[in-house]
PyMOL Python script that loads the backbone (N, CA, C, O; Angstrom):
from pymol import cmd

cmd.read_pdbstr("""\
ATOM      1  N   UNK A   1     -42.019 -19.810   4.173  1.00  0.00           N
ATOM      2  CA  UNK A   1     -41.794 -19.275   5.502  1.00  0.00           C
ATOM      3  C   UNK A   1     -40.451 -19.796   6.019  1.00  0.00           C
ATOM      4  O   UNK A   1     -40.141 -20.938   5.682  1.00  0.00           O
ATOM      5  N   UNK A   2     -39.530 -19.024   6.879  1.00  0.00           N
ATOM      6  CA  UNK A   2     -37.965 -18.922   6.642  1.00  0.00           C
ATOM      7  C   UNK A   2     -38.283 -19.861   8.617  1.00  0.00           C
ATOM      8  O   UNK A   2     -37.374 -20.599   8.996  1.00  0.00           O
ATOM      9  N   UNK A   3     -39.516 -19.684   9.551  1.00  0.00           N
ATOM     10  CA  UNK A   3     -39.213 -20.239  10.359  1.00  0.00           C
ATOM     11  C   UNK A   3     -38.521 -19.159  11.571  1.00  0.00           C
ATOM     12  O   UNK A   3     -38.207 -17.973  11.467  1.00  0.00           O
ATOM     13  N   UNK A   4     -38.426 -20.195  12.855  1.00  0.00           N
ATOM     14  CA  UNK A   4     -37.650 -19.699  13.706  1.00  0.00           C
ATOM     15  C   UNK A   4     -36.585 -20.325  14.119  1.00  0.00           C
ATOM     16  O   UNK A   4     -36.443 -21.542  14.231  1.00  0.00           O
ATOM     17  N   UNK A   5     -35.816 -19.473  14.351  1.00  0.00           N
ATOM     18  CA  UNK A   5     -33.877 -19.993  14.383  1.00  0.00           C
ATOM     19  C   UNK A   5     -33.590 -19.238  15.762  1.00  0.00           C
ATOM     20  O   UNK A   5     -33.605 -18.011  15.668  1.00  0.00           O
ATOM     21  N   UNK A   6     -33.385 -19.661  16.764  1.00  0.00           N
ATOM     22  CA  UNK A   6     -33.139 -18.825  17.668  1.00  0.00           C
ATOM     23  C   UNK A   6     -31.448 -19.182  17.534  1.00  0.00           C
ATOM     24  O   UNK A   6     -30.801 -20.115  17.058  1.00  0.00           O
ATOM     25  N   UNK A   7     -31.105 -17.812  18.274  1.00  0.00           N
ATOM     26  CA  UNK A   7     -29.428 -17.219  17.781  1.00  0.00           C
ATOM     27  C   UNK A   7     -28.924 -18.302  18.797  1.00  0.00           C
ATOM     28  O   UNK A   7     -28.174 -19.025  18.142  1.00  0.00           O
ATOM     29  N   UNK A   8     -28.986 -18.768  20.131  1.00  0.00           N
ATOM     30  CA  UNK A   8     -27.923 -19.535  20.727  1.00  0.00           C
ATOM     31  C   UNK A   8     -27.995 -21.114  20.063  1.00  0.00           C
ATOM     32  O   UNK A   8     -27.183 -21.975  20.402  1.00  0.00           O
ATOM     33  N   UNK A   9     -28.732 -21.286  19.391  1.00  0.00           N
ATOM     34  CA  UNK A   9     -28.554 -22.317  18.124  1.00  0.00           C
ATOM     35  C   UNK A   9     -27.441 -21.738  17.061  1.00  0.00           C
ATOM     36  O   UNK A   9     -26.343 -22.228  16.798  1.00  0.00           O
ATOM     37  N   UNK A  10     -28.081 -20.485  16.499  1.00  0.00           N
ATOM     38  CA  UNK A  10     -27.074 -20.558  15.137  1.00  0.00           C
ATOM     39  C   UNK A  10     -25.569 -19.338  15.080  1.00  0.00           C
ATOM     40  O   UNK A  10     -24.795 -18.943  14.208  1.00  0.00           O
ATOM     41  N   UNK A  11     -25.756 -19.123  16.416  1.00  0.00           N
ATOM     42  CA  UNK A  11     -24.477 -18.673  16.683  1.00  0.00           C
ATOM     43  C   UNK A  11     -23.134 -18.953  16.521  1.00  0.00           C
ATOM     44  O   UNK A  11     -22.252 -18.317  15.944  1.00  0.00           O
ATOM     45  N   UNK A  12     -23.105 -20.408  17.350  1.00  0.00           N
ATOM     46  CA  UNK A  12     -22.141 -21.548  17.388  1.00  0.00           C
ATOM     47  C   UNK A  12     -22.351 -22.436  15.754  1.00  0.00           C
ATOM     48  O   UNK A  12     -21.511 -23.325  15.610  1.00  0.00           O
ATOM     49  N   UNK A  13     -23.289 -22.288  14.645  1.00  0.00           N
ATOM     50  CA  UNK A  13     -23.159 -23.012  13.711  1.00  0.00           C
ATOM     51  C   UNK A  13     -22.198 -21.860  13.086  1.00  0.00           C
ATOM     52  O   UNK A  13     -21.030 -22.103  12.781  1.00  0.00           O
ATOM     53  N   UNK A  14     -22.703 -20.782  12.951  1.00  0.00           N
ATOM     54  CA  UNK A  14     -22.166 -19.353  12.082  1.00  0.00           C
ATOM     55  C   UNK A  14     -20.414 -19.636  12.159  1.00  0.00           C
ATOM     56  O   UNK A  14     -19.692 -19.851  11.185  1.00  0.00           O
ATOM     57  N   UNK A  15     -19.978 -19.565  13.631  1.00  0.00           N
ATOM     58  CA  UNK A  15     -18.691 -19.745  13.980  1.00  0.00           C
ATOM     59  C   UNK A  15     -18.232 -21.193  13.521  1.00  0.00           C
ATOM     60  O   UNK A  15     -17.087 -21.641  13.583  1.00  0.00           O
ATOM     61  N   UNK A  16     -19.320 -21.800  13.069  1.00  0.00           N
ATOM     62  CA  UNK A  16     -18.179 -23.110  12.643  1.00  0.00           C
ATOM     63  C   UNK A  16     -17.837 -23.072  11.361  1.00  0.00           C
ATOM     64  O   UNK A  16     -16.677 -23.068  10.947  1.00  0.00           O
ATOM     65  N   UNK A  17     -19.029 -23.038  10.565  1.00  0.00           N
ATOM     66  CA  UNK A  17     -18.852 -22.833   9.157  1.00  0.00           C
ATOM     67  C   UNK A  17     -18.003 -21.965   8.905  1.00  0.00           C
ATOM     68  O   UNK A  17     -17.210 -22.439   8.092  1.00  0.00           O
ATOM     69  N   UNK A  18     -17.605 -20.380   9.316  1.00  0.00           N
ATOM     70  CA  UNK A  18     -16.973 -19.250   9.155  1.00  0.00           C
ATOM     71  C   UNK A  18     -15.225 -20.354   9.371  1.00  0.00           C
ATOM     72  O   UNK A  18     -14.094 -20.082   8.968  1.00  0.00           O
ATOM     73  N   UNK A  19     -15.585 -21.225   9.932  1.00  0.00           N
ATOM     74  CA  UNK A  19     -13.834 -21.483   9.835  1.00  0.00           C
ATOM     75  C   UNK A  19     -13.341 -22.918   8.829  1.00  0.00           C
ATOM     76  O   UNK A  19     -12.294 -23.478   8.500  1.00  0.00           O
ATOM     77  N   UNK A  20     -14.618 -23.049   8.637  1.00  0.00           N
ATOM     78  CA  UNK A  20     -14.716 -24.705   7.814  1.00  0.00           C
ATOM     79  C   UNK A  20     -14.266 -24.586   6.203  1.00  0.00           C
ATOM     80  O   UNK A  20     -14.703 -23.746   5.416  1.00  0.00           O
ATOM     81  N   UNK A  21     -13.574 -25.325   5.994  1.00  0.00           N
ATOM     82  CA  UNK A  21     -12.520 -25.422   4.811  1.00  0.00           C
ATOM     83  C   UNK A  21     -13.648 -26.259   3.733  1.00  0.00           C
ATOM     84  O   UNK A  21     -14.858 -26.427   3.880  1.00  0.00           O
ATOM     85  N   UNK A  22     -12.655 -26.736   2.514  1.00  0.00           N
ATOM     86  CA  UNK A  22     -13.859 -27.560   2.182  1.00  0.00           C
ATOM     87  C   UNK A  22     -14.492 -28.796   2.652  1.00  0.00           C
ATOM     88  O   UNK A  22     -13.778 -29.533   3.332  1.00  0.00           O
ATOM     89  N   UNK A  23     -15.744 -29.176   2.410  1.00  0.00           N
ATOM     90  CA  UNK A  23     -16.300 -28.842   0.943  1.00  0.00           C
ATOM     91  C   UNK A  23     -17.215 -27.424   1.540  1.00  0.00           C
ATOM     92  O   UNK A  23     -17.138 -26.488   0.744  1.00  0.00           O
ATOM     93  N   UNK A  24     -17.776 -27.222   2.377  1.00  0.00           N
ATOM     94  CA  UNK A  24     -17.941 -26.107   3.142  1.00  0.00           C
ATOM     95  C   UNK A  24     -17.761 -24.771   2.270  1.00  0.00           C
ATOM     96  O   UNK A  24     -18.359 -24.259   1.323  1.00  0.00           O
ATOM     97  N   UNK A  25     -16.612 -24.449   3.079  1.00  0.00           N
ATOM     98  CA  UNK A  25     -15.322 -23.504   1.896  1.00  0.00           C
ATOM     99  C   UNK A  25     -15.961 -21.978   2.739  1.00  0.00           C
ATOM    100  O   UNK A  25     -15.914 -20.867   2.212  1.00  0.00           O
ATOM    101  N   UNK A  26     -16.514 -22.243   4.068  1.00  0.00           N
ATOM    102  CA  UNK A  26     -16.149 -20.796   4.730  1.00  0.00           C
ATOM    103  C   UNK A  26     -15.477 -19.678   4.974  1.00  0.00           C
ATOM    104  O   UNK A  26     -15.635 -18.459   5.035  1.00  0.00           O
ATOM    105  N   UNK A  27     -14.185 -21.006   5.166  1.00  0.00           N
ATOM    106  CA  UNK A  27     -13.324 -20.064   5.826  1.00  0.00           C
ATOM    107  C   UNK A  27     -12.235 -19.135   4.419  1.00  0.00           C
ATOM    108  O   UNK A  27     -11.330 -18.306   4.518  1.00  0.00           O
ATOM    109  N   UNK A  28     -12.834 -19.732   3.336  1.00  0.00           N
ATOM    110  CA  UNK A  28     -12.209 -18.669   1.523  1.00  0.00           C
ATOM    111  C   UNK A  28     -13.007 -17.805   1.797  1.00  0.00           C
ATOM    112  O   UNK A  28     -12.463 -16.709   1.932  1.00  0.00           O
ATOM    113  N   UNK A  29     -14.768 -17.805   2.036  1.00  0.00           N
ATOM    114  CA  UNK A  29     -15.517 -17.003   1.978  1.00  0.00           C
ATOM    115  C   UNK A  29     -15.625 -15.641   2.957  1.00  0.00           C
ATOM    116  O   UNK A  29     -16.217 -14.581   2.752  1.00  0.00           O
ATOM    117  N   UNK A  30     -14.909 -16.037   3.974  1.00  0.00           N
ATOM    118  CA  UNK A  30     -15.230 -14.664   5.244  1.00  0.00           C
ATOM    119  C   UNK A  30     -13.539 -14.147   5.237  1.00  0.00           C
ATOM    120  O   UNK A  30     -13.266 -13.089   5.805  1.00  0.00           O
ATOM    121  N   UNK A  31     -12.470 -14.935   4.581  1.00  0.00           N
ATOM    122  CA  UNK A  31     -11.494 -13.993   4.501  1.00  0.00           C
ATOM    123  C   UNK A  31     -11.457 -12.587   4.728  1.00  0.00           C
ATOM    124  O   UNK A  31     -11.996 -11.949   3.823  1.00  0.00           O
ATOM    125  N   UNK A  32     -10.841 -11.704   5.947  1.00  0.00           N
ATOM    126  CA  UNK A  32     -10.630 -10.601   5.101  1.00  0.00           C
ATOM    127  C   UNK A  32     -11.840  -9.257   5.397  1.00  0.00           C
ATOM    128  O   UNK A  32     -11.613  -8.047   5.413  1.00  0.00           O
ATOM    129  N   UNK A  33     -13.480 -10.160   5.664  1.00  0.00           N
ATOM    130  CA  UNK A  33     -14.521  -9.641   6.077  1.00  0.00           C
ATOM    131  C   UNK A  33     -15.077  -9.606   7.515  1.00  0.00           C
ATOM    132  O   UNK A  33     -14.681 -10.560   8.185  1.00  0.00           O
ATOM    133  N   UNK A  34     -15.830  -8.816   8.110  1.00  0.00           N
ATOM    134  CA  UNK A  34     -16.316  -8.871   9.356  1.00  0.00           C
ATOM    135  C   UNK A  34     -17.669  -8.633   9.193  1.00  0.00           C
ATOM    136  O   UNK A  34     -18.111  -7.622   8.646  1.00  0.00           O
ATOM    137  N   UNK A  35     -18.646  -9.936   9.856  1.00  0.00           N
ATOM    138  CA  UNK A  35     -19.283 -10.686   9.756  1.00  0.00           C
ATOM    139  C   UNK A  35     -20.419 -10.420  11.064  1.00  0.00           C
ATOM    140  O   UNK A  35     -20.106 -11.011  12.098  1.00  0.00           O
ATOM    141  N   UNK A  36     -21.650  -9.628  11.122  1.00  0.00           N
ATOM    142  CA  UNK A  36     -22.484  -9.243  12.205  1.00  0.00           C
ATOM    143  C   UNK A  36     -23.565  -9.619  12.325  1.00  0.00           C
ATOM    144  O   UNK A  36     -24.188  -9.061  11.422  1.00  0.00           O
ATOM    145  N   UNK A  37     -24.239 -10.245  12.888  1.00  0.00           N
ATOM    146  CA  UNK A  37     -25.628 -10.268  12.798  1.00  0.00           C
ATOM    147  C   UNK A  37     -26.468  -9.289  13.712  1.00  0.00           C
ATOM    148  O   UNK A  37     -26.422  -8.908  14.882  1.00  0.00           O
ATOM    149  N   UNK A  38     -27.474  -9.009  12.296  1.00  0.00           N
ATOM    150  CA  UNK A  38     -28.202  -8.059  13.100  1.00  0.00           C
ATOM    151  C   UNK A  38     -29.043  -8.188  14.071  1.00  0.00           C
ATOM    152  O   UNK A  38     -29.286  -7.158  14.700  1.00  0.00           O
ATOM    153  N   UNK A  39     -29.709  -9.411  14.474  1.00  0.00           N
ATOM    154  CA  UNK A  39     -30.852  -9.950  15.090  1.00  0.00           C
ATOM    155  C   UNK A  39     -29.745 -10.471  16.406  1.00  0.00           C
ATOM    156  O   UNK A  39     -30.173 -10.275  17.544  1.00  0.00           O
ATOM    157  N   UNK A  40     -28.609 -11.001  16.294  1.00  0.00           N
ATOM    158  CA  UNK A  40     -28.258 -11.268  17.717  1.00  0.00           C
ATOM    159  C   UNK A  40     -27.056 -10.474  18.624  1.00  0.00           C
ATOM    160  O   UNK A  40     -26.975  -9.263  18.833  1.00  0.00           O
ATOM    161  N   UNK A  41     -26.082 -11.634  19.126  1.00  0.00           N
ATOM    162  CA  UNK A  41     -24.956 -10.788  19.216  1.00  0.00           C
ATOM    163  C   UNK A  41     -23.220 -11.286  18.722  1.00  0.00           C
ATOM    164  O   UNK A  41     -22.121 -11.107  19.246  1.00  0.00           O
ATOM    165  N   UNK A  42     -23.680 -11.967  17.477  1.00  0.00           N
ATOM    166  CA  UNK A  42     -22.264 -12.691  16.639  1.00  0.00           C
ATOM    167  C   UNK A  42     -21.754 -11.459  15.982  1.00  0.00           C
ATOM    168  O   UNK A  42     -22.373 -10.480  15.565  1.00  0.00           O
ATOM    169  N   UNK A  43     -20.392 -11.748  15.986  1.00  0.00           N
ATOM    170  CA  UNK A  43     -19.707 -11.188  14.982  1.00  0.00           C
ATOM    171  C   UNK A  43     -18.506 -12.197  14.848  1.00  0.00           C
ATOM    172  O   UNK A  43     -18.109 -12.954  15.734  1.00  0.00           O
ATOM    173  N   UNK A  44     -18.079 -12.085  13.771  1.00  0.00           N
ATOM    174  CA  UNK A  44     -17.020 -12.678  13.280  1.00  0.00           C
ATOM    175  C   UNK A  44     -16.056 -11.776  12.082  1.00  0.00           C
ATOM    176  O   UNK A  44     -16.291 -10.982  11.171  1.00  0.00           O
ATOM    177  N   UNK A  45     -14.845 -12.431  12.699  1.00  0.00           N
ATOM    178  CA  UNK A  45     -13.572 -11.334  11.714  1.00  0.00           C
ATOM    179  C   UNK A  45     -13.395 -10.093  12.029  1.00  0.00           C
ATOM    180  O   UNK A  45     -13.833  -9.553  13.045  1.00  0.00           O
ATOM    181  N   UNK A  46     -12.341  -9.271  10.643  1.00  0.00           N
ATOM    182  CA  UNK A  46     -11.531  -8.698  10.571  1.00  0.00           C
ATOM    183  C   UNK A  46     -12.071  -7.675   9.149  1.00  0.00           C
ATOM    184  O   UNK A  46     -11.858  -8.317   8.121  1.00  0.00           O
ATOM    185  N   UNK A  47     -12.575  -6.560   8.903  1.00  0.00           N
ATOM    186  CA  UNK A  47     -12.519  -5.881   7.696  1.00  0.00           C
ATOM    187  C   UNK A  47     -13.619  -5.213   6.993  1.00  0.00           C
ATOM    188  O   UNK A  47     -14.350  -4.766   7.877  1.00  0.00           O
ATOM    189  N   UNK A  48     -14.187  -4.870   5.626  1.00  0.00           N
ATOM    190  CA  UNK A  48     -15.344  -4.791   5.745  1.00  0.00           C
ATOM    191  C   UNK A  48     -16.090  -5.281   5.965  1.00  0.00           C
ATOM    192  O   UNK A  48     -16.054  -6.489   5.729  1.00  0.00           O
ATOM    193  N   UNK A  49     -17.163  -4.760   6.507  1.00  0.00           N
ATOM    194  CA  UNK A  49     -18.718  -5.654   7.188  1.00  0.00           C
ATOM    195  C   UNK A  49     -19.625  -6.222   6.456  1.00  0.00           C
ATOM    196  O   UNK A  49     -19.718  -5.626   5.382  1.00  0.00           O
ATOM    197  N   UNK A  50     -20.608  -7.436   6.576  1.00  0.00           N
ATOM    198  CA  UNK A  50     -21.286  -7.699   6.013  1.00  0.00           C
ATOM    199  C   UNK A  50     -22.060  -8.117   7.267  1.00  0.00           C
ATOM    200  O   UNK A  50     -21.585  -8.766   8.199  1.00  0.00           O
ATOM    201  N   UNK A  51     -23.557  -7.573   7.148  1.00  0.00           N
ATOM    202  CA  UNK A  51     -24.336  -7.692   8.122  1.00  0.00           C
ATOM    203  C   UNK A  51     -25.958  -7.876   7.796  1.00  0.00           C
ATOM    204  O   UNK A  51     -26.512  -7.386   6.812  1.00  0.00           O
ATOM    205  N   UNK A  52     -26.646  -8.729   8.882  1.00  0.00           N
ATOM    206  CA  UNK A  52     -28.035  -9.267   8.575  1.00  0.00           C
ATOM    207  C   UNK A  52     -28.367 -10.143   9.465  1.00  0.00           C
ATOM    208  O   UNK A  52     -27.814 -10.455  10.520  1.00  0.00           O
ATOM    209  N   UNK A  53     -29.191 -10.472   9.028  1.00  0.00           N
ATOM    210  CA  UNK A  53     -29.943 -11.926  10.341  1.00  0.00           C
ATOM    211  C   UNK A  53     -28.885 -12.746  10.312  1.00  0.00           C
ATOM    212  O   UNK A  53     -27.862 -12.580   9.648  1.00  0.00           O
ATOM    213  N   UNK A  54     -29.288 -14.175  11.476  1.00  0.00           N
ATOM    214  CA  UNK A  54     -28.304 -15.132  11.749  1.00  0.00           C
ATOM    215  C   UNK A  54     -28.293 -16.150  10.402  1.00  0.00           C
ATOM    216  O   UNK A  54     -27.379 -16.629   9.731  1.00  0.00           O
ATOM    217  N   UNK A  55     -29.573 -16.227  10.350  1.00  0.00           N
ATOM    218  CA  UNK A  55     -29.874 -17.002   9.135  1.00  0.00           C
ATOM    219  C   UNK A  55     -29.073 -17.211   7.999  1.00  0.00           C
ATOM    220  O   UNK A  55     -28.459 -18.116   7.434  1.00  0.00           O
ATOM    221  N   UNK A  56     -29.342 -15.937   7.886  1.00  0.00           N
ATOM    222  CA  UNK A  56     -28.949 -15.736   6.145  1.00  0.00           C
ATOM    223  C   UNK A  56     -27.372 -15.423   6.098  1.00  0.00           C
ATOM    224  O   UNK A  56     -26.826 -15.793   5.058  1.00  0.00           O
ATOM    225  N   UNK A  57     -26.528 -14.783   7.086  1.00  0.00           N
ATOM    226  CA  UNK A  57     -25.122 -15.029   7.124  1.00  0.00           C
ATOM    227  C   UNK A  57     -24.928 -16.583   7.245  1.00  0.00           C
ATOM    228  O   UNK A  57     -24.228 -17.012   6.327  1.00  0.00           O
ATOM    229  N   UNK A  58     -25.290 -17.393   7.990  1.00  0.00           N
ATOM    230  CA  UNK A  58     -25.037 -19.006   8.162  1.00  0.00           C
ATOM    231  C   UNK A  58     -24.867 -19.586   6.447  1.00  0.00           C
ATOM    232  O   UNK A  58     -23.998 -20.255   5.887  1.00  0.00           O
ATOM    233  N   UNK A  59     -26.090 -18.990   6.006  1.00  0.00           N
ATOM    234  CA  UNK A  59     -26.408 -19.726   4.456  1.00  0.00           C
ATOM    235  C   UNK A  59     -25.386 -18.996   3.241  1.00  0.00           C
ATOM    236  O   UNK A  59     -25.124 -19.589   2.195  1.00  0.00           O
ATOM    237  N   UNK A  60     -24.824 -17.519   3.589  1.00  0.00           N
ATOM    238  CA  UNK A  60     -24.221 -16.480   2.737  1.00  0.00           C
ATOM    239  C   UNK A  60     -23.071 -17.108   2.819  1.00  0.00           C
ATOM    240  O   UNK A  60     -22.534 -17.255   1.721  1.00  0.00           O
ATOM    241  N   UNK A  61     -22.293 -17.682   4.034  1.00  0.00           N
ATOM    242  CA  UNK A  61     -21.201 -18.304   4.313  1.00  0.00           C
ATOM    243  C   UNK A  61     -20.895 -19.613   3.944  1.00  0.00           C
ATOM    244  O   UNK A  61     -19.738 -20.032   3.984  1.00  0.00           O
ATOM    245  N   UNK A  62     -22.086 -20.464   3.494  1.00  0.00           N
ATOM    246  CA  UNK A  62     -21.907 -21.627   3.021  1.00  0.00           C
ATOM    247  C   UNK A  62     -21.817 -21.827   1.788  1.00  0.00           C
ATOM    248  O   UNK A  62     -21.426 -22.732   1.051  1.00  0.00           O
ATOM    249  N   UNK A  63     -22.395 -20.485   1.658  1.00  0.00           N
ATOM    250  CA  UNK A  63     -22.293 -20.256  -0.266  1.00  0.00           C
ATOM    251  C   UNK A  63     -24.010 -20.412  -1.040  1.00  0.00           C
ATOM    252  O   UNK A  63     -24.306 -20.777  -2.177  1.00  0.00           O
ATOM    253  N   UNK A  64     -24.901 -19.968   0.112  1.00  0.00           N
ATOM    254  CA  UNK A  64     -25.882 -19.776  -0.635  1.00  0.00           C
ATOM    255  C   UNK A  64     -26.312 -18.289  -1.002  1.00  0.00           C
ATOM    256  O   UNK A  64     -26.530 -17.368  -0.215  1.00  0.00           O
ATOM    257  N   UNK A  65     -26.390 -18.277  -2.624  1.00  0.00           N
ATOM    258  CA  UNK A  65     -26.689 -17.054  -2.815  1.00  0.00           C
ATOM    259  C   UNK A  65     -27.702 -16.171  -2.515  1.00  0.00           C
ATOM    260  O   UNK A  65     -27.787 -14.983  -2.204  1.00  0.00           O
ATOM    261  N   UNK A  66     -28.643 -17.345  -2.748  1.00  0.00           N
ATOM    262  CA  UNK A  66     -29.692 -16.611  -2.366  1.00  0.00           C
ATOM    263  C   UNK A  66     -30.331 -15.636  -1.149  1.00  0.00           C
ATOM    264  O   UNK A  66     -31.354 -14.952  -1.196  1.00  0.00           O
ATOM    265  N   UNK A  67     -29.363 -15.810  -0.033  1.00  0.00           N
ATOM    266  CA  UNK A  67     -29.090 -15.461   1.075  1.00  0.00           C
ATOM    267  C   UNK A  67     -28.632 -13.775   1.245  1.00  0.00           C
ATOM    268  O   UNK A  67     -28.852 -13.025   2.196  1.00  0.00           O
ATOM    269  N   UNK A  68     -27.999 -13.529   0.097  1.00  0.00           N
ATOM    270  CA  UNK A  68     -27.145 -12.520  -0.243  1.00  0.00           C
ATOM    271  C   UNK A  68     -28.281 -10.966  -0.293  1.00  0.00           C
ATOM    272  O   UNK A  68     -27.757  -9.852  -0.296  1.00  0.00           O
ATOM    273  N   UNK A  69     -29.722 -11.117  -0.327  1.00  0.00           N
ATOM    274  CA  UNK A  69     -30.422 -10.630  -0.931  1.00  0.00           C
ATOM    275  C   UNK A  69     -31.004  -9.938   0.798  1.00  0.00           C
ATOM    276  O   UNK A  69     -31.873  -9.067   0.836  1.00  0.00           O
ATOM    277  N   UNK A  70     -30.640 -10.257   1.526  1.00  0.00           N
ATOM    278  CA  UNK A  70     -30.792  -9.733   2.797  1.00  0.00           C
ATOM    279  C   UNK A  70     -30.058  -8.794   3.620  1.00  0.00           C
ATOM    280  O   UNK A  70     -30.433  -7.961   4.445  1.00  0.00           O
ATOM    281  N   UNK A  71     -28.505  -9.258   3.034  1.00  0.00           N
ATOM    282  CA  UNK A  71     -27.362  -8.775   3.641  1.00  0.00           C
ATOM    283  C   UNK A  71     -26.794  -7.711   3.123  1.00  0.00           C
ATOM    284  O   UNK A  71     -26.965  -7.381   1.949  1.00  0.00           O
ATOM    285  N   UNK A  72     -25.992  -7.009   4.035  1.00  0.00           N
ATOM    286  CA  UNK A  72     -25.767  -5.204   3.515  1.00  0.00           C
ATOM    287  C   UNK A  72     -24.264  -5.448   3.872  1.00  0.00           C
ATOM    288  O   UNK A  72     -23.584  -6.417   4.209  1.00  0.00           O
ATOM    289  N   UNK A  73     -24.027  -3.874   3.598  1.00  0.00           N
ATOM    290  CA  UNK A  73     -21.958  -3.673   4.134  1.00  0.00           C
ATOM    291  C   UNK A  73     -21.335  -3.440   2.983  1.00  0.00           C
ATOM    292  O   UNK A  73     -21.750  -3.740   1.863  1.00  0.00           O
ATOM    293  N   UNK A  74     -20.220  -2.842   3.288  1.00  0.00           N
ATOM    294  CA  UNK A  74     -19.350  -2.394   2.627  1.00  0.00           C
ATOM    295  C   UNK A  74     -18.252  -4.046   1.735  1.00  0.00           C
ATOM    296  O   UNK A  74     -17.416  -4.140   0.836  1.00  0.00           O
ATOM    297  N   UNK A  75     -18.820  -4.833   2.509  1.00  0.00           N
ATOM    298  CA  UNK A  75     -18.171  -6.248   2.169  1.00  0.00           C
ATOM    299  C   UNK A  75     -18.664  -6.906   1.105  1.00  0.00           C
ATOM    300  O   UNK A  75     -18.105  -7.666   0.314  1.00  0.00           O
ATOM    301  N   UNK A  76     -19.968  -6.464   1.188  1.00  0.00           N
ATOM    302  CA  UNK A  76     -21.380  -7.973   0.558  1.00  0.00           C
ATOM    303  C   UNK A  76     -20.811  -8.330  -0.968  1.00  0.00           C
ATOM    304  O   UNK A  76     -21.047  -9.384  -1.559  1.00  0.00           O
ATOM    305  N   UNK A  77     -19.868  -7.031  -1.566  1.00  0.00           N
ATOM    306  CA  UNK A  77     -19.744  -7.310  -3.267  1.00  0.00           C
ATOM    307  C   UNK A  77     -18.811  -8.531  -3.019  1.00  0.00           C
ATOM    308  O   UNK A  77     -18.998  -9.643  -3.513  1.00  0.00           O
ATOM    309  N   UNK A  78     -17.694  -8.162  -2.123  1.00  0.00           N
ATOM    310  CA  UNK A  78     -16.237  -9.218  -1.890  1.00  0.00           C
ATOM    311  C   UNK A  78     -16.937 -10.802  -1.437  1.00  0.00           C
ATOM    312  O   UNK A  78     -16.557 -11.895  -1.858  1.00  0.00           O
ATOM    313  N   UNK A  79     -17.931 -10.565  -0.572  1.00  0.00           N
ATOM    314  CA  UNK A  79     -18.574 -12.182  -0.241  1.00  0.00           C
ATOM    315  C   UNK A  79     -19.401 -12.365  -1.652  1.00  0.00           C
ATOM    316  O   UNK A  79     -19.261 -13.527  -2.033  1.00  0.00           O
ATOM    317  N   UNK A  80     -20.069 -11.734  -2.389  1.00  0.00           N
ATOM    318  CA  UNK A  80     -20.992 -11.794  -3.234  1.00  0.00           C
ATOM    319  C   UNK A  80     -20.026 -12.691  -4.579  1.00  0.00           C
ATOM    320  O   UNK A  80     -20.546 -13.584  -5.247  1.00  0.00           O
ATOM    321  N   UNK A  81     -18.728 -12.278  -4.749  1.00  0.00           N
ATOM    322  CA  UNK A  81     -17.872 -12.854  -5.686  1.00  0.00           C
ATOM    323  C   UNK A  81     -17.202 -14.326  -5.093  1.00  0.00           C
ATOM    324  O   UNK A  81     -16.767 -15.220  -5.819  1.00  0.00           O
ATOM    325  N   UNK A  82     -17.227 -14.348  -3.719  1.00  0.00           N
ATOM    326  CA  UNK A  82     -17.024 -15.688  -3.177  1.00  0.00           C
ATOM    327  C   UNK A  82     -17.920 -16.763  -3.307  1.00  0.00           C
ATOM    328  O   UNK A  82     -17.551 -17.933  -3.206  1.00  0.00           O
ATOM    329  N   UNK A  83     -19.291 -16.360  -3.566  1.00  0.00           N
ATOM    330  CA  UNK A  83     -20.081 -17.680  -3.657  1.00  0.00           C
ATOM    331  C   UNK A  83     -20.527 -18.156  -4.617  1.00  0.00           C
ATOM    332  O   UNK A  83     -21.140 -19.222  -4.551  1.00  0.00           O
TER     333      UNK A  83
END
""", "prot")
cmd.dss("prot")
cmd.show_as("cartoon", "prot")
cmd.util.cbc("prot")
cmd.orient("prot")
């Protein structure tokens, strides 16, 4: 069970990681992409989209793959080769 994450918690994490260098390594990963969640009201960036819960962008951005399996867009292959 994945739990509850309410978004004005992982809003402000999403935006940090999305700019965090290594060991992190966000800000290689969202290069380039624009970044939505579907459940709140984040977005982040510039390009094709990659979009889904808060969750699983937080974890897609940190480089968990497994995360990837939620998320849609015209982007997901370009983040999908980043992690």
């Amino acid at each position: 069970m994945r739990g509850e994450h309410p978004a004005e918690r992982l809003e402000p994490l999403a935006g940090m990681y999305a700019k965090a260098g290594n060991p992190i390594g966000g800000k290689a990963r969202t290069k380039g992409l624009k970044f939505v969640a579907s459940d709140g009201g984040w977005s982040y960036g510039d390009g094709p989209e990659v979009s889904g819960p808060d969750i699983d962008l937080v974890m897609a951005i940190s480089g968990r793959v497994r995360a990837l399996e939620s998320l849609s867009g015209e982007g997901l292959e370009t983040l999908r080769s980043r992690c």
